[in-house]
C-alpha positions as a Markdown table, in Angstrom:
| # | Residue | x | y | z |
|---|---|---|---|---|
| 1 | Unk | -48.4 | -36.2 | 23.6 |
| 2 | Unk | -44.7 | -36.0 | 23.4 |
| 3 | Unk | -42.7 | -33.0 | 23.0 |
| 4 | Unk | -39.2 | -32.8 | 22.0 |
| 5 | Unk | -36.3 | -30.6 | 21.8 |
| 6 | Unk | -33.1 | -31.2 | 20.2 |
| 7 | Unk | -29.7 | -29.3 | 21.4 |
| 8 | Unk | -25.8 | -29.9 | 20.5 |
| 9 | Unk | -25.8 | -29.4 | 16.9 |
| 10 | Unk | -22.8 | -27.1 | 15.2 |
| 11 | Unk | -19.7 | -27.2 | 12.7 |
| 12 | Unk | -16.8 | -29.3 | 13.7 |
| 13 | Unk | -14.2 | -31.0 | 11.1 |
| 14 | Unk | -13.8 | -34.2 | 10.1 |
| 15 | Unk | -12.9 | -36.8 | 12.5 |
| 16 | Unk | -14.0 | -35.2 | 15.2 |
| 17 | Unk | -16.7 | -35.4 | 17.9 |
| 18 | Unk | -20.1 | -34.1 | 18.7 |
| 19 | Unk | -23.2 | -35.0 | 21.4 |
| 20 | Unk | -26.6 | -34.8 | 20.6 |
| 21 | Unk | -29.0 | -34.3 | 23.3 |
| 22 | Unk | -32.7 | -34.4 | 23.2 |
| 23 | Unk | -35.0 | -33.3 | 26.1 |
| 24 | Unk | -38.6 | -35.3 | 26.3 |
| 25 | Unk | -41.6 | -33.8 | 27.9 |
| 26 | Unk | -45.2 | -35.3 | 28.3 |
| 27 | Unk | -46.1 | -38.5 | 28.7 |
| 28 | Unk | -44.1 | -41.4 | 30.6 |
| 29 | Unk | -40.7 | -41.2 | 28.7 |
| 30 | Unk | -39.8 | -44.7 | 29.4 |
| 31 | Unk | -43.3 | -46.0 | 27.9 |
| 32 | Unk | -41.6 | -44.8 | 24.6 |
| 33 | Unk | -39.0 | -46.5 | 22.1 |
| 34 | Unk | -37.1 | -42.9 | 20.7 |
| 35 | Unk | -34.0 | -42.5 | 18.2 |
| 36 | Unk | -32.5 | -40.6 | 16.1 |
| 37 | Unk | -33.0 | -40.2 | 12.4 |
| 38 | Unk | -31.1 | -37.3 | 9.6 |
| 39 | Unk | -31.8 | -36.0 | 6.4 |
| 40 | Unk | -29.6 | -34.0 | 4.0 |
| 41 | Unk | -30.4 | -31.6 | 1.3 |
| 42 | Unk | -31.9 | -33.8 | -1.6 |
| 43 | Unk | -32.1 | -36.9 | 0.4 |
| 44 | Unk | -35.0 | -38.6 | 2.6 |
| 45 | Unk | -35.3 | -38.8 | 6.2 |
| 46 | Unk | -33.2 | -41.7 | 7.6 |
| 47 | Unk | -32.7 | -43.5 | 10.7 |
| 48 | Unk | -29.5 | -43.8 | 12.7 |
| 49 | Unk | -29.8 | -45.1 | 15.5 |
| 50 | Unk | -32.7 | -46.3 | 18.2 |
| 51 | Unk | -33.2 | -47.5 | 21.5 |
| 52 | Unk | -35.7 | -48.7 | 23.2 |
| 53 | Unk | -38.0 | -47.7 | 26.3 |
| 54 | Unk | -36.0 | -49.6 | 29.2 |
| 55 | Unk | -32.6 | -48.7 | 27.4 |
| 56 | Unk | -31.5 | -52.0 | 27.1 |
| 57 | Unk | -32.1 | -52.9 | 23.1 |
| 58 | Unk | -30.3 | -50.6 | 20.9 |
| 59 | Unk | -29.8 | -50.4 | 16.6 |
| 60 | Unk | -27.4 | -48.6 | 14.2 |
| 61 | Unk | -27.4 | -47.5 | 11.1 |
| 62 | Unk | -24.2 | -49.5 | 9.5 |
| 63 | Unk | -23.2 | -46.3 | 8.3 |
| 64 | Unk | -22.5 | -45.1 | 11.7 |
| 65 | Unk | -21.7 | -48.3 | 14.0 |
| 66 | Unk | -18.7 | -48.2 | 15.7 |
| 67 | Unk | -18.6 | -44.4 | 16.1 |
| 68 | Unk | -22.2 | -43.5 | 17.2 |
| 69 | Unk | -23.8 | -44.0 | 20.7 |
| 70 | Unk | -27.4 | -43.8 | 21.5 |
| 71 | Unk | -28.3 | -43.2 | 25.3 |
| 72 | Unk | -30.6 | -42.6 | 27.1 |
| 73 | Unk | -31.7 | -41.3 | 30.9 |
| 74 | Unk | -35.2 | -42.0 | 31.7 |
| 75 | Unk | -35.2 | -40.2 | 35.4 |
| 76 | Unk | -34.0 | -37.1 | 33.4 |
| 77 | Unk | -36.3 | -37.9 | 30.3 |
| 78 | Unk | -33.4 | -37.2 | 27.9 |
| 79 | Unk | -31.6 | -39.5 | 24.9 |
| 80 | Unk | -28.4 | -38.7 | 23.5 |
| 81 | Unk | -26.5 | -39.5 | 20.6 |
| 82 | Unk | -22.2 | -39.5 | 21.1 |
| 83 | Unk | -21.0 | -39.0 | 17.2 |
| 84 | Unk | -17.1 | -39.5 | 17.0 |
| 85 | Unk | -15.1 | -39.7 | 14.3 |
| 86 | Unk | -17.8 | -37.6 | 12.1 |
| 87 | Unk | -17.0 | -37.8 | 8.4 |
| 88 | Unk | -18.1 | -35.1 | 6.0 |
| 89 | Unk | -21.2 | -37.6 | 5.1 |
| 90 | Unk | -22.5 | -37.0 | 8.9 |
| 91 | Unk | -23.7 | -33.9 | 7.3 |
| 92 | Unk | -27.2 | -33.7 | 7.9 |
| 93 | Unk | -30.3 | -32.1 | 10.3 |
| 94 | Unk | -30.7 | -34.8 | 12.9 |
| 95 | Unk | -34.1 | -35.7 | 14.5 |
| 96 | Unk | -35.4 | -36.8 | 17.5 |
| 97 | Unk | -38.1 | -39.4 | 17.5 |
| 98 | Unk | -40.3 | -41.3 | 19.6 |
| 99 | Unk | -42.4 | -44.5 | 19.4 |
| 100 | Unk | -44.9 | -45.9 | 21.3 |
| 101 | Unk | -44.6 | -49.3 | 19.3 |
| 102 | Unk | -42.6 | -51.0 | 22.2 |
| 103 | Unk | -41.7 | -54.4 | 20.2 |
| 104 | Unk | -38.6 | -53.5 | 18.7 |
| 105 | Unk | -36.4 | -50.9 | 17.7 |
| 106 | Unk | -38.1 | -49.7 | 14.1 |
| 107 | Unk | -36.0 | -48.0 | 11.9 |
| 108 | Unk | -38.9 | -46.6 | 9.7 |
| 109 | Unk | -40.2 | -43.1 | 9.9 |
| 110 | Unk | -43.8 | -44.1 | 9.7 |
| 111 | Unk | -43.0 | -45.8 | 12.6 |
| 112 | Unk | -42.7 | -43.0 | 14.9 |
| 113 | Unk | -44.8 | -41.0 | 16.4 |
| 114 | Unk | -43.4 | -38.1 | 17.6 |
| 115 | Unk | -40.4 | -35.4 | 16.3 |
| 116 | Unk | -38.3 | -32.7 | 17.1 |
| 117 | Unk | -37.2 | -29.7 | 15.6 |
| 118 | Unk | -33.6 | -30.9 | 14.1 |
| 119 | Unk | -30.9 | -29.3 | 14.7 |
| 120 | Unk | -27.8 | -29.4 | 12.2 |
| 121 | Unk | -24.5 | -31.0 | 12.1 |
| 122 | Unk | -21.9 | -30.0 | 9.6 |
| 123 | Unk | -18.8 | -31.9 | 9.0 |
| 124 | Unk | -16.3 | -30.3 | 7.1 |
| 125 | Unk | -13.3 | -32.3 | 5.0 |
C-alpha cells in the first residue's frame, strides 16, 4: 500500500509559476513509476506528466511540455511537478499517482494504482 499526499496548490495569474509536491509513504517508493494527472469541472481525469521509478524516463502531456517538470527524490520519497508559465487552461485538481507497472511511463488512469487527494490550481486570465 501506497499513501499519498499532495501540497502546493493555490491561485496565481496567468503566466506565472507554481510547484507541486507530493509526499509517498508505504512501500519502497522507488519500486513505483508515479505522475501526475488533472481533471476540471466537466472533463475526465487526464495525465500530465510521469516518471518513472529510477527517475531517469520521464513523459509530458504536449499540452504542458516545455513549461512543466516532473521530479522526483526517492531518499525523501517525494515527486514534484515545477508548472511555469501556467495558462488559464492549467486550471484543474491535480493528482498524484503511482504505478507498480515498471515498463514504461503509462499515461492511462487504469494504469495506476494508487492516488492522492488533489489539490487545486487556479489560473486566472
Amino acid at each position: 500500500q501506497v499513501q499519498l499526499v499532495e501540497s502546493g496548490g493555490g491561485l496565481v495569474q496567468a503566466g506565472g509559476s507554481l510547484r507541486l509536491s507530493c509526499a509517498a509513504s508505504g512501500r519502497t517508493f522507488n519500486n513505483y513509476n508515479t505522475g501526475w494527472f488533472r481533471q476540471a469541472p466537466g472533463n475526465e481525469r487526464e495525465f500530465v506528466a510521469g516518471v518513472s521509478g529510477s527517475g531517469g524516463s520521464t513523459k509530458y502531456a504536449d499540452s504542458v511540455k516545455g513549461r512543466f517538470t516532473i521530479s522526483r527524490d526517492n531518499a525523501k520519497n517525494t515527486v514534484s511537478l515545477q508548472m511555469n508559465n501556467l495558462k488559464p487552461e492549467d486550471t484543474a485538481v491535480y493528482y498524484c499517482t503511482a504505478s507498480a507497472r515498471r515498463a514504461i511511463v503509462f499515461i492511462t488512469t487504469g494504469s495506476y494504482d494508487y492516488w492522492g487527494q488533489g489539490t487545486q490550481v487556479t489560473v486566472s486570465s
